[in-house]
C-alpha positions in Angstrom: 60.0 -31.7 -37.5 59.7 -27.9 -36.5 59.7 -28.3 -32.7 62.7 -27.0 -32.7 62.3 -23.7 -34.4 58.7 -22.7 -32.3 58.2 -19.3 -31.0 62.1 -18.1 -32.3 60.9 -16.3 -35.5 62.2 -19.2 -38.3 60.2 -20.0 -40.5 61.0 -23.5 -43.0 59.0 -23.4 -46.3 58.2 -26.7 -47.4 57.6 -28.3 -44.1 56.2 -31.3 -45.9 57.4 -32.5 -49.7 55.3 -35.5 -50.9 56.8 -37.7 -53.9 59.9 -36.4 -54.4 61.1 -38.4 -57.9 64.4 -39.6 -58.0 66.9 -37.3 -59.3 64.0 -34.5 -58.6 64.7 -31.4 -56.2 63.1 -29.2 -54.1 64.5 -25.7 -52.7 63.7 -25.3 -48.5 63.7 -21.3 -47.6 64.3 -20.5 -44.4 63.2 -16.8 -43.5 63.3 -15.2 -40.2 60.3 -13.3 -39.0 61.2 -10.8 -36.3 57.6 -9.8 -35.0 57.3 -14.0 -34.6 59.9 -14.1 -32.1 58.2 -15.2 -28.9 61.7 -17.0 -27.1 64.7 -14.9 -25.2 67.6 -17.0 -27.0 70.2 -14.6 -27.9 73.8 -14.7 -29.2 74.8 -17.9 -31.2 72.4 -20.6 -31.5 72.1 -24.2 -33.3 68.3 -25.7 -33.9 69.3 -28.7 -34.6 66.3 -29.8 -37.6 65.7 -33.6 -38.3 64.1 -34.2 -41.5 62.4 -37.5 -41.3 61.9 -39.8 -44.4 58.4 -41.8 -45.2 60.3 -45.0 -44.3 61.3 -43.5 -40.9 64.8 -42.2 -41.1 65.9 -38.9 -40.8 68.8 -36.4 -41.5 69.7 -33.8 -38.7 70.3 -30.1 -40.1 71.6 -27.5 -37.7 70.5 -24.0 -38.3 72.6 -21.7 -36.9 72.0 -18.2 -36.3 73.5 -15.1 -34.3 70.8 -13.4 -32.7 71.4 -9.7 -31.4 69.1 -7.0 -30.7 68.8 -4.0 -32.7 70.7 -1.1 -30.6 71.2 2.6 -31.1 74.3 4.0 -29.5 73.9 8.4 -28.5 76.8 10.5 -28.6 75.0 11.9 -25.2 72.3 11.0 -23.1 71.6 14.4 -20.9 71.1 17.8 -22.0 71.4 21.0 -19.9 69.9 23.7 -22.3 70.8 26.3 -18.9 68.8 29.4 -18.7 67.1 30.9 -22.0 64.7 33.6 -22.2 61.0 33.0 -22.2 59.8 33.3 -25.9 63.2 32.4 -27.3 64.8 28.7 -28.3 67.9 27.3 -28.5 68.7 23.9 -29.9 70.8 21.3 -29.2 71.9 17.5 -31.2 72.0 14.4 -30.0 73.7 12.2 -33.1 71.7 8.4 -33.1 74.4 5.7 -34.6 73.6 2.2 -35.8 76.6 0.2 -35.8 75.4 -3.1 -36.4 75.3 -5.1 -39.6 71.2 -4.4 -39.6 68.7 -1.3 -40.2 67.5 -0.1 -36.9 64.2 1.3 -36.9 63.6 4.0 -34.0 60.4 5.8 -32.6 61.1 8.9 -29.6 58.2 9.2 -27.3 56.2 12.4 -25.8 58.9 13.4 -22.9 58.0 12.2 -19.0 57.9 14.4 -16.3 60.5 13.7 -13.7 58.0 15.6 -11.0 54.4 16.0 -11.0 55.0 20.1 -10.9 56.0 20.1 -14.6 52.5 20.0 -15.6 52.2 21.2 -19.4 55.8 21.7 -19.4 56.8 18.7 -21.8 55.6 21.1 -24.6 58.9 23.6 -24.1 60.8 20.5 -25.5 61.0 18.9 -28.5 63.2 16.2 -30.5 63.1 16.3 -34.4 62.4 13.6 -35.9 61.2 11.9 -33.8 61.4 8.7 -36.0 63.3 7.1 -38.2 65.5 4.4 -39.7 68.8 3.9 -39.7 70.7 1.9 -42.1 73.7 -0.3 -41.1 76.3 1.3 -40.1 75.3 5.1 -40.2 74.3 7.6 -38.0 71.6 10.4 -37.7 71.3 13.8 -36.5 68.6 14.6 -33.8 67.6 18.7 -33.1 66.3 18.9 -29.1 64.8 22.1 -28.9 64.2 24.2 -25.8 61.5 26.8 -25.5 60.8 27.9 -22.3 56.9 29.2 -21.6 57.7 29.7 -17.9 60.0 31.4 -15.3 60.5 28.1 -14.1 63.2 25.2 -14.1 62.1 22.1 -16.5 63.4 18.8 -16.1 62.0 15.7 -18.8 63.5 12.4 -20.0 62.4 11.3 -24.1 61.8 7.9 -24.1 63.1 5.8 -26.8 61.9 3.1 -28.4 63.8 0.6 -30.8 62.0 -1.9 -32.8 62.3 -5.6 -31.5 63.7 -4.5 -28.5 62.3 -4.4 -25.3 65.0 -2.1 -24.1 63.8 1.8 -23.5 66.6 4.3 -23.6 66.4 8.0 -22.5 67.1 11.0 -23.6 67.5 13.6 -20.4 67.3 17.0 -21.1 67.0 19.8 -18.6 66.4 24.0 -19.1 65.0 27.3 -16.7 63.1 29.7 -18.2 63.4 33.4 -17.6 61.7 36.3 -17.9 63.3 39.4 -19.6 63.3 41.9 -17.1 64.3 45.7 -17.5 66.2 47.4 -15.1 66.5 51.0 -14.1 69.8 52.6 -13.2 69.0 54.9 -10.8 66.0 53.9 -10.0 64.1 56.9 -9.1 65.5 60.7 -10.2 65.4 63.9 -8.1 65.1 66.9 -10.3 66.2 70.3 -9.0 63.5 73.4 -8.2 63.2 75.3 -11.4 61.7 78.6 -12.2 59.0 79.0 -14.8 60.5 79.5 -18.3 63.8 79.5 -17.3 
């Protein structure tokens, strides 16, 4: 009876064994699907499983898991790239760690605007990679790059998205852009009267 185990991501194969011999046996597999998980259990959970018997008894099996969400931890979460120059980048690292006992698979979205003025502005930011997996217990190195394309300050937040979990984290990052300027010390000259060919 698989009541028990609906919409949590188990899976029992054989659900049914038909003349079973005596002295015969039969190997159950239990697999866990994660894109199957449809309930909100977590932490430490028994399913309790009867097995029921042609002649109407059963035998109670309790499955039990530890369920836990895949998670990244960031060595930061905000950036302040301060002011660079138009035309120039600098470049910045966020380090990704997966400290659990599983992979963690991670996607990083386009950045969203905090204010409506940034218009085109997400495009003077940039993570690399943007993707990736992590194995268990390891860590990866993430490059944010600013590149300013205005005199103007810039403000974003990457989202980021972890497989099987409905968690988003962010990445903040924040930058002005200025334009190299030139400036003229004195600004104008007065040049004394001077006789032709002198």
């Amino acid at each position: 009876d698989l009541n028990k185990i609906k919409r949590t991501g188990f899976k029992i194969e054989p659900s049914l064994v038909k003349q079973l011999m005596p002295d015969d046996a039969v190997d159950i597999i239990c697999s866990f699907l994660p894109n199957m998980k449809k309930s909100t259990d977590m932490g430490q959970i028994d399913y309790p499983i009867p097995v029921i018997f042609e002649d109407g008894h059963q035998i109670l099996i309790i499955l039990r898991v530890e369920v836990k969400l895949p998670t990244l931890n960031m060595s930061h979460t905000s950036f302040d790239f301060g002011h660079v120059i138009i035309g120039q980048t600098k470049i910045m690292t966020v380090q990704f760690q997966n400290m659990s006992k599983a992979a963690c698979e991670f996607h990083i979205n386009s950045p969203t605007k905090e204010n409506e003025e940034e218009n085109d502005e997400t495009t003077s930011f940039l993570m690399i990679p943007d993707s990736g997996v992590l194995p268990p217990s390891s860590f990866m190195n993430i490059a944010i790059q600013f590149t300013p394309i205005n005199e103007k300050s810039i403000k974003l937040k990457f989202p980021v998205h972890i497989s099987y979990n409905h968690i988003i984290q962010y990445v903040s990052v924040s930058g002005v852009g200025d334009l190299m300027n030139l400036i003229f010390e004195p600004k104008t000259l007065t040049m004394p009267t001077v006789q032709p060919f002198a």
